[in-house]
C-alpha positions in Angstrom: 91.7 -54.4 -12.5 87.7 -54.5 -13.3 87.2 -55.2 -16.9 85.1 -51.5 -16.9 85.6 -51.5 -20.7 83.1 -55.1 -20.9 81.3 -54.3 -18.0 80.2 -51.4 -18.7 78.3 -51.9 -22.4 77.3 -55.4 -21.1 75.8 -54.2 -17.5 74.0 -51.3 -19.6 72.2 -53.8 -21.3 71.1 -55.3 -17.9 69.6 -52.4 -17.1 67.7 -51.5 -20.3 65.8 -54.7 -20.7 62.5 -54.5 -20.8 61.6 -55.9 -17.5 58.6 -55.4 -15.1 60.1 -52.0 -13.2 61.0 -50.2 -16.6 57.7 -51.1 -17.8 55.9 -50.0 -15.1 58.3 -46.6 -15.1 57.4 -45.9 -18.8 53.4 -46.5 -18.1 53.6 -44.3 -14.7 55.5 -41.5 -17.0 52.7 -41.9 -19.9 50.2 -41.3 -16.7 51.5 -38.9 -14.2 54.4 -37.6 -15.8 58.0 -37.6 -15.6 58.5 -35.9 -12.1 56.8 -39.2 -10.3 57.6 -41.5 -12.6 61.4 -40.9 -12.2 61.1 -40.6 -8.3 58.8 -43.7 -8.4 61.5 -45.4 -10.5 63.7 -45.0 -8.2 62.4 -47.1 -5.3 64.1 -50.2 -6.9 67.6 -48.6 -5.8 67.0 -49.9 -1.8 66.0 -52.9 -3.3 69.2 -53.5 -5.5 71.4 -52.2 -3.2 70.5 -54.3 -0.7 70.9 -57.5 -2.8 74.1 -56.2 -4.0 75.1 -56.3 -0.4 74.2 -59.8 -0.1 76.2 -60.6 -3.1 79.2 -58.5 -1.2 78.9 -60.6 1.7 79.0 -63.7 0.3 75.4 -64.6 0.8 74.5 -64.4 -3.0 75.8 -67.7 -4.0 74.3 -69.3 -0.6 70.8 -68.4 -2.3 71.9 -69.4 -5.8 73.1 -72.4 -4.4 70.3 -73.4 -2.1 67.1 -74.6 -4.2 64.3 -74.6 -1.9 65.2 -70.6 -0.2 65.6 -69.7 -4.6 62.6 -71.6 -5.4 60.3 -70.1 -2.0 62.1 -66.0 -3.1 61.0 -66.7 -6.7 57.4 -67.7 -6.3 57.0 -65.0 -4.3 58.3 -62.7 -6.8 56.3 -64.1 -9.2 53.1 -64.4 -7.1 53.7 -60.6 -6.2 54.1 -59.6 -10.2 51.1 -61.5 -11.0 49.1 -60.0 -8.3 50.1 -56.5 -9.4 49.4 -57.5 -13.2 46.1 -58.8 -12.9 45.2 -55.5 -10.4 46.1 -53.2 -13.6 44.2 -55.5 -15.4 40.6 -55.3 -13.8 40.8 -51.8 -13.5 42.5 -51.0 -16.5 39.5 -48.0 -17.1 39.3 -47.0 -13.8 43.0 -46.7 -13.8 42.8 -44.4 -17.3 40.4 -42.2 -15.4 42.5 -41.1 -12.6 43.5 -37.6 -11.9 47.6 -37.7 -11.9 47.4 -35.1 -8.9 45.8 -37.9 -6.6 48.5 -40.7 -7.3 50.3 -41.4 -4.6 54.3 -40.8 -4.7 54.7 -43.5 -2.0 52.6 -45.8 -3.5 54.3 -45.7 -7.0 57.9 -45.8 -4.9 56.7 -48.7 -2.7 55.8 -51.1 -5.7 58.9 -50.2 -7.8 60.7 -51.5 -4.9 58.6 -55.0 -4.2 59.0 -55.6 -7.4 62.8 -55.8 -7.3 63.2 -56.8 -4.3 61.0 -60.1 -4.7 62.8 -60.7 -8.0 65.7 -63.6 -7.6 66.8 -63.2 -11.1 68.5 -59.5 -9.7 70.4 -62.0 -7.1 71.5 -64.5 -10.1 72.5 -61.7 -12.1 74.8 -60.2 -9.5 76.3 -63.7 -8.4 76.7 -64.8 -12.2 77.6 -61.9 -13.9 79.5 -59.4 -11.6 82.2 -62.3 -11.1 82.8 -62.4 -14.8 84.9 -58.7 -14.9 86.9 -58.7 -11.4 90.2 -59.9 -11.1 91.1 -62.7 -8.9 94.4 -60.9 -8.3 92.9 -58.2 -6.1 90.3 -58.3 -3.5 86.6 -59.7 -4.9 84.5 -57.9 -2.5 86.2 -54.3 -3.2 85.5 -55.0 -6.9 82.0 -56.5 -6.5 81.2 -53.3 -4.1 82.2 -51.1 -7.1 80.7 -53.3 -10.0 77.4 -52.9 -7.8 77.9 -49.2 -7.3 78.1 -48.6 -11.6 75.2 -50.9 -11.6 72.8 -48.4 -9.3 74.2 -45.6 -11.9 73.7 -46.7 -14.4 69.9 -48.4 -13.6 69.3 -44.9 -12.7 69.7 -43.8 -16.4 67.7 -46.2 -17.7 64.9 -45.7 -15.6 65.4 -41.8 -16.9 65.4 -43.4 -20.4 62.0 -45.1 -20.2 60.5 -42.2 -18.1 61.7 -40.1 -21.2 60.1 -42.6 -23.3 57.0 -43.1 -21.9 57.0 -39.0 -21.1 57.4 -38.5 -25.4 54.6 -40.6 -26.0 52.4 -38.5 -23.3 51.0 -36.7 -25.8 50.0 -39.1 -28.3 48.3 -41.0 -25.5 45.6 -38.4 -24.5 42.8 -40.4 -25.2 40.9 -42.7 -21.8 41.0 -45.7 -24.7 44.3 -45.6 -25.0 45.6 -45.5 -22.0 42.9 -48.0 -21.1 44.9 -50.4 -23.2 48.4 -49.0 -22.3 47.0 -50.8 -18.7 46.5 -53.6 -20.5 49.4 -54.3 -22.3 51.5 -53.1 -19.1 49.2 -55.6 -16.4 49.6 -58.9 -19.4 53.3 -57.7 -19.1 53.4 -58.6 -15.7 51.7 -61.2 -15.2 53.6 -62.9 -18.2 57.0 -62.4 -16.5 55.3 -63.5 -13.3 54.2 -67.0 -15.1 57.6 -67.0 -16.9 59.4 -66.9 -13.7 57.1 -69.7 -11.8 57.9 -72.2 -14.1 61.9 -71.0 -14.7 64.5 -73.6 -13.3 66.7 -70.9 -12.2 
């Protein structure tokens, strides 16, 4: 039997950490409102669900294993964040000036998914952690299909819980010179867990 009573607290925790996808859902909430920012949010799902299914088949731990394909997925990952953060960066203003009706649902959806999907950490934290709650008596692959299925669930929530977040704060960010350095903050956030996951051994 899955351990549902530790996975569950622990995985939540996973899924609430501060990382580049929930900071970019809480900024795109602050920006163009919940609605997008939800649906945008949710273009990590393909991404995660397709990793899952790597970890399913077995391929996970081939990845974690091998150096040089880890090394080659995370500097891309972190080449791809760094890109993205230094974009927000240079037009920060520009960025504070757009109308919310011309943002692009496609475009917010499409970057929410890079993001994850160019991220190896997601791969080393379904290969590490997942194994940690199953029990070697039944089936691992059954187990690690439904771990992976909570995990999507419950990522959805916290993506609702920093659109929420970021939707609150809306309204005390009405001024262009904040949300000028709300760009800021969020690009320097990016790029920081692009140059923190460069130089990461694993």
């Amino acid at each position: 039997m899955i351990a549902w009573s530790l996975f569950i607290p622990a995985c939540f925790a996973v899924n609430c950490a501060p990382g580049p996808n929930n900071m970019l859902a809480f900024a795109n909430a602050a920006k163009v409102g919940p609605l997008y920012a939800l649906l945008g949010g949710l273009g990590r799902m393909p991404a995660f669900a397709i990793l899952i299914g790597v970890t399913v088949a077995g391929l996970g731990a081939i990845l974690s294993a091998a150096a040089e394909a880890f090394v080659v997925i995370k500097l891309l990952g972190a080449a791809y964040l760094i890109y993205v953060g230094v974009r927000i960066l240079r037009h920060a203003r520009h960025l504070a000036r757009v109308d919310p009706s011309a943002v692009s649902l496609k475009t917010l959806m499409r970057r929410d998914f890079t993001i994850a999907i160019t991220n190896p950490k997601a791969i080393a934290v379904f290969t590490a952690f997942f194994p940690q709650f199953i029990d070697p008596a039944f089936p691992a692959w059954s187990q690690l299909a439904r771990l992976g299925g909570a995990f999507l669930v419950m990522e959805i929530v916290a993506v609702a819980l920093y659109v929420a977040a970021g939707a609150l704060l809306k309204g005390l960010l009405r001024s262009e010179r904040i949300f000028v350095w709300l760009n800021r903050f969020v690009g320097s956030a990016l790029i920081v867990s692009g140059g923190s996951m460069a130089v990461s051994s694993r």
